[in-house]
N, C-alpha and C positions, 0 to 999 in steps of 0.2 A: 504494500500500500504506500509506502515510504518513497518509493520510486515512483509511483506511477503519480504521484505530487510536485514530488522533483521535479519529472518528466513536464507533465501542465505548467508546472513555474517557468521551468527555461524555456515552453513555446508561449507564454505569455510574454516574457521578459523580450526574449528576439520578436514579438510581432510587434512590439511595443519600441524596442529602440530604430529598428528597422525601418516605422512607420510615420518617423517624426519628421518628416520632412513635409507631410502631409498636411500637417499642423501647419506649415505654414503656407501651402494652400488652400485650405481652407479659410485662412486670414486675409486672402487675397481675395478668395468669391465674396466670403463674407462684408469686407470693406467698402466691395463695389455695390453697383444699382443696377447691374444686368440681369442678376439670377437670383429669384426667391428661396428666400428659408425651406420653403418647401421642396423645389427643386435641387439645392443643395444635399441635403438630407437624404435626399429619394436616391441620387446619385451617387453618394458615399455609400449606402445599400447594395447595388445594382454592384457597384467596381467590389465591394468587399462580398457579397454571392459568388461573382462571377469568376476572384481570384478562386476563393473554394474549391467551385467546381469543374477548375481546370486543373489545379491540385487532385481531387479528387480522383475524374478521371485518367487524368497522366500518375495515378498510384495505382489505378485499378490498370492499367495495360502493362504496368510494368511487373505487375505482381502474376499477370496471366501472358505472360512471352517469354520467351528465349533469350539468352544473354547476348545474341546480335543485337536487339530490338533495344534492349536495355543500355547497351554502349551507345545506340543511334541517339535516343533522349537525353542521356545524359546523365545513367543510373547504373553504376555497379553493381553487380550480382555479389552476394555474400562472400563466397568463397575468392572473391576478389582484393577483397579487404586486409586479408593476412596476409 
């Protein structure tokens, strides 16, 4: 349980430092008179699904291929590691 804590902290801790550049995009929409609160909002939604689920599926093809497939994306197969 102890790990899989750890684990959650450091993908919080990297989506969080990783992310902060964002922050000052969003200082940018937000400053201006082009784009409503609304549509800001809806759009940081849409960009933070859509990372997910290009994650997601490029973990699900990589988890069901071949280690050609896996070198072409850009993911080492286990026994590659050591």
């Amino acid at each position: 349980m102890a790990l899989f804590v750890g684990t959650c902290a450091l993908g919080v801790a990297a989506f969080a430092s990783t992310n902060v550049d964002n922050l000052f995009v969003l200082c940018l929409f937000f400053s201006g008179q082009r784009f409503s609160t609304r549509d800001i909002v809806l759009g940081q939604y849409v960009a933070v699904i859509s990372l997910y689920v290009v994650s997601a599926v490029a973990s699900v093809i990589t988890l069901g291929s071949r280690s050609r497939v896996r070198w072409a994306i850009g993911a080492r197969p286990d026994s590659d590691w050591r």
